[in-house]
C-alpha positions as CSV (number, residue, x, y, z in Angstrom):
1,X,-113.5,-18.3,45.3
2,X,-112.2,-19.9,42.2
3,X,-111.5,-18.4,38.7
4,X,-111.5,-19.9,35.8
5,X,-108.5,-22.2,34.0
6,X,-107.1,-19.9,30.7
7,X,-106.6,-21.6,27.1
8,X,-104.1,-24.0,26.9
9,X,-100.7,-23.0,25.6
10,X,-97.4,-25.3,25.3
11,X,-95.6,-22.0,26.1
12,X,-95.9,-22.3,29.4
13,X,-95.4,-24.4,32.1
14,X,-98.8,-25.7,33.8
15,X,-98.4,-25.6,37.8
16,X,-100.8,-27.9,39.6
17,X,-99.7,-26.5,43.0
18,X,-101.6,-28.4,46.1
19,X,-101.4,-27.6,49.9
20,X,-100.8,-30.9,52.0
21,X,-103.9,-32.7,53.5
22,X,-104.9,-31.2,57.4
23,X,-102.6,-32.2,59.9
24,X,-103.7,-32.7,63.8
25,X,-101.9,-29.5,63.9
26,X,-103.7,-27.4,61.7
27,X,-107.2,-27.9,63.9
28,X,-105.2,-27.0,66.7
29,X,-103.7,-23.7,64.9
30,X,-100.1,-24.8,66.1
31,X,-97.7,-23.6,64.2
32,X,-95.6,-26.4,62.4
33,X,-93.2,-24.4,60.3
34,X,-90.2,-27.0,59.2
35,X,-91.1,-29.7,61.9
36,X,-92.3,-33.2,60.6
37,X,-96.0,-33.8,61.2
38,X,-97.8,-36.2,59.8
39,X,-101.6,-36.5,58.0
40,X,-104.3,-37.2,60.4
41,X,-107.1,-39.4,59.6
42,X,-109.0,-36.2,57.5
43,X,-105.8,-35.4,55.6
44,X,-105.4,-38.9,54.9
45,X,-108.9,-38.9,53.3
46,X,-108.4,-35.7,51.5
47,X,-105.0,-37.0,50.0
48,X,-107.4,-40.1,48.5
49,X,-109.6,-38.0,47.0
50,X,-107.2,-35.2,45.4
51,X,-105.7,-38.3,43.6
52,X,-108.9,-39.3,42.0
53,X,-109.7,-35.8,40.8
54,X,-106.7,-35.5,39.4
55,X,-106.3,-39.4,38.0
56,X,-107.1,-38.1,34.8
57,X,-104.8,-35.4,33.9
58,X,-101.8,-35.8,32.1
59,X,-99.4,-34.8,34.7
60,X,-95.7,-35.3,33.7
61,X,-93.9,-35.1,36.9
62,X,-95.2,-34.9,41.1
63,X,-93.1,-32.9,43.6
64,X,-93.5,-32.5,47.2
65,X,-92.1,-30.7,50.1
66,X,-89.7,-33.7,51.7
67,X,-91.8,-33.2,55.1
68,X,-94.3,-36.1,55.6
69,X,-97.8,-34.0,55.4
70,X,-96.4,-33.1,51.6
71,X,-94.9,-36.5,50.6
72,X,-98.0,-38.2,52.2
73,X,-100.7,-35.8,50.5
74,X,-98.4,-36.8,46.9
75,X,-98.4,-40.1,47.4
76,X,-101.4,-41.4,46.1
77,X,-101.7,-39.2,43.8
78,X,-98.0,-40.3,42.1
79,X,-99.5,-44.2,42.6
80,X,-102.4,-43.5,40.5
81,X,-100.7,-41.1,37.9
82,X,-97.9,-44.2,37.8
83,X,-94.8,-41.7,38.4
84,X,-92.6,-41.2,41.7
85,X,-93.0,-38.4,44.3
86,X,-89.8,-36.3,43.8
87,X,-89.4,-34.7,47.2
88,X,-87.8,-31.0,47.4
89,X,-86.8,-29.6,50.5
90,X,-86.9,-26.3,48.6
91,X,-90.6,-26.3,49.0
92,X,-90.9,-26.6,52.9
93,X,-92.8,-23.9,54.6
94,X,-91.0,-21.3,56.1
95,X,-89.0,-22.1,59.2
96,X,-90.5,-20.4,62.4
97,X,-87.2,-20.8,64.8
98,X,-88.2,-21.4,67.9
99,X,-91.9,-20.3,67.1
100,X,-92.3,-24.1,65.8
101,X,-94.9,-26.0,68.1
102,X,-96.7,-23.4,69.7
103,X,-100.4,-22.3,69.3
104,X,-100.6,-19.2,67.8
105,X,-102.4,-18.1,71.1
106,X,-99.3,-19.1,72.7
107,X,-96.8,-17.0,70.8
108,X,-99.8,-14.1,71.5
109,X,-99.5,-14.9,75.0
110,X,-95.9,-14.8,75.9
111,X,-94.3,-13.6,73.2
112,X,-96.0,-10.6,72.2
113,X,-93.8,-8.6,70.1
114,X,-92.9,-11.7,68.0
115,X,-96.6,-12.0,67.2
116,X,-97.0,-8.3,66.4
117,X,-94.7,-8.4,63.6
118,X,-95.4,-11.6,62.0
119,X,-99.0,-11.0,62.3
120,X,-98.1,-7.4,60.3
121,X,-96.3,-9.4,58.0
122,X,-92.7,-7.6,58.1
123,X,-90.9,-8.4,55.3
124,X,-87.6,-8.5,56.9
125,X,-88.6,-10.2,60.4
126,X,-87.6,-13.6,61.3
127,X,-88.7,-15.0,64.2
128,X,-85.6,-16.5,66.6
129,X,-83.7,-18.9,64.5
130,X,-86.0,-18.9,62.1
131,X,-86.7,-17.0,58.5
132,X,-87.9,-14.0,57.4
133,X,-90.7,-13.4,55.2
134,X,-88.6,-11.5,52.2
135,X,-86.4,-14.9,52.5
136,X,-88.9,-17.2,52.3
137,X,-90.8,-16.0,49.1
138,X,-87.6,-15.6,47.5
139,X,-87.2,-19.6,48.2
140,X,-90.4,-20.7,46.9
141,X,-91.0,-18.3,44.1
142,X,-87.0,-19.5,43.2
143,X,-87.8,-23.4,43.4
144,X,-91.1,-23.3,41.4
145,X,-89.6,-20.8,38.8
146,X,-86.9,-23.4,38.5
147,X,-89.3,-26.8,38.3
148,X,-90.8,-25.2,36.0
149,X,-87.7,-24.3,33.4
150,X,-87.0,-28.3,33.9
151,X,-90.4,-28.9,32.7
152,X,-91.0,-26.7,29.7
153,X,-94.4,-27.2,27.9
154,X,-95.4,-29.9,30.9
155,X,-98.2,-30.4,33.6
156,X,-96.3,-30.6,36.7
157,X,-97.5,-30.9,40.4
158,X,-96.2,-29.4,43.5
159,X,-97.6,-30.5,47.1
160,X,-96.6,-27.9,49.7
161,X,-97.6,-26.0,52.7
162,X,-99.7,-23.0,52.9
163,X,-97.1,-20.6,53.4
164,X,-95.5,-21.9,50.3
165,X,-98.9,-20.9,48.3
166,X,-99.2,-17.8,49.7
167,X,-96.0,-16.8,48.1
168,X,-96.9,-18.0,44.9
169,X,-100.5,-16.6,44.5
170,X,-99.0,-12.8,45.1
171,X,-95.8,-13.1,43.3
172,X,-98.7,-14.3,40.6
173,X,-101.4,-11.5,40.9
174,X,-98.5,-8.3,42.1
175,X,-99.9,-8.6,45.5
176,X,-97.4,-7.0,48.2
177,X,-95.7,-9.3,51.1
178,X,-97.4,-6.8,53.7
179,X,-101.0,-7.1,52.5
180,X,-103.3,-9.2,54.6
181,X,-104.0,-12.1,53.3
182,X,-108.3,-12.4,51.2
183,X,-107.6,-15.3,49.4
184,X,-107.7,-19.2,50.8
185,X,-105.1,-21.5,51.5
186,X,-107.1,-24.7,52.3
187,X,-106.0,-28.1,53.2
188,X,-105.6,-30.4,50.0
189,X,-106.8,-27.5,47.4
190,X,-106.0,-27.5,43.6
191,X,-104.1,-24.6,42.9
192,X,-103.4,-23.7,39.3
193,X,-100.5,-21.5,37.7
194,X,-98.4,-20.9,34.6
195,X,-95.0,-20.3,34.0
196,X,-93.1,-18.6,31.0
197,X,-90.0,-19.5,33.0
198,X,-89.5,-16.5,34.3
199,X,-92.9,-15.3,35.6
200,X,-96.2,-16.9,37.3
201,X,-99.8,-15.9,36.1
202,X,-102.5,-17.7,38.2
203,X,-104.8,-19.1,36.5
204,X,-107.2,-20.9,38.9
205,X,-107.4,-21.0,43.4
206,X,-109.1,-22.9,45.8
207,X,-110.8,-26.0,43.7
208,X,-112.2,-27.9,46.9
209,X,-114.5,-29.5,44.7
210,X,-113.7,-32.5,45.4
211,X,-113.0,-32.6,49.0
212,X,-116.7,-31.9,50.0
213,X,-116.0,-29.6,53.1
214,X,-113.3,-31.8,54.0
215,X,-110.4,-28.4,54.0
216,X,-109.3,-26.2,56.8
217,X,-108.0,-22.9,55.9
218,X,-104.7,-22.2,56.7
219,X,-105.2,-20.1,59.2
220,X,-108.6,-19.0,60.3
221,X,-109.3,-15.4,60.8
222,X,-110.3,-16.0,64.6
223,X,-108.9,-13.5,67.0
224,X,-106.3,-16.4,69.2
């Protein structure tokens, strides 16, 4: 479900926002939160493909997430756009405490309450040592309003983690942090935005084009 790129304007900032490449992880529906996991062999491919879609543009500057499915899925795309992947820790997914590494049938299973509210999507809930949701769109909404005010009038690029898009596409369209979740967050997907500085409009979601049924949603809608 894509929609369509607006007219060009050097007013704003042009976001190029990109979810990492799939993870052994992500087709076990493990939650990975802030721990390090790398691309598997799909990812790997996906990452190789994004860059040649994107060889063409005139991207300015390539940010990623500092964990290795981020900087991994930006590499080649920085080697063939001739820049440097600037990593930002600022644009990990949200930390899930002690949630990190279990399946989500797992959490389901034996920690039931826990999965109640961050399946309801409670703003204020954070999981044991971990963050909330209200905390966690604050920090990526923050970060991305602030690449962007170092970018003014540029093409940027951002590779992050679902969670990380999810924030931007409502703080974008006025969606609410409680409302499930329609729109797709898939594995190696060009995302695009604009910024003013101050305020995101989207402006195109979901190009898979290129990846020819190679993405995995970030979380499928099965019951665990």
């Amino acid at each position: 479900m894509s929609q369509s790129p607006g007219p060009h304007s050097l007013a704003y900032t042009h976001l190029i926002v990109i979810r990492h490449g799939e993870t052994a992880w992500n087709r076990e529906r493990r939650l990975q939160g802030q721990l390090d996991i790398p691309l598997n062999e799909t990812g790997r491919a996906q990452a190789r493909a994004l860059a040649t879609a994107l060889a063409g543009e005139p991207i300015d500057a390539v940010y990623a997430s500092d964990l290795s499915r981020a900087m991994e899925t930006a590499a080649p795309l920085a080697e063939v756009l001739g820049l440097q992947v600037r990593p930002d820790a600022r644009l990990r997914e949200r930390s899930y405490g002690t949630l990190q590494g279990k399946t989500y049938a797992e959490v389901a299973e034996h920690l039931p309450e826990d999965f109640a509210r961050w399946q309801a999507r409670v703003p204020d809930y954070a999981p044991p040592e971990g963050e909330s949701l209200l905390g966690f769109h604050e920090r990526a909404v923050e970060v991305v309003l602030a690449l962007s005010r170092r970018h003014p009038g540029e093409r940027i690029a951002l590779v992050a983690h679902g969670g990380v898009l999810d924030c931007l596409y409502r703080e974008a369209t006025g969606m609410t942090l409680e409302a499930p979740r329609q729109h797709e967050l898939l594995n190696a997907s060009v995302n695009r935005l604009r910024s003013d500085s101050s305020h995101l409009t989207l402006a195109q979601w979901g190009d898979v084009s290129h990846l020819e049924n190679l993405s995995l949603d970030e979380v499928d809608r099965r019951v665990p």
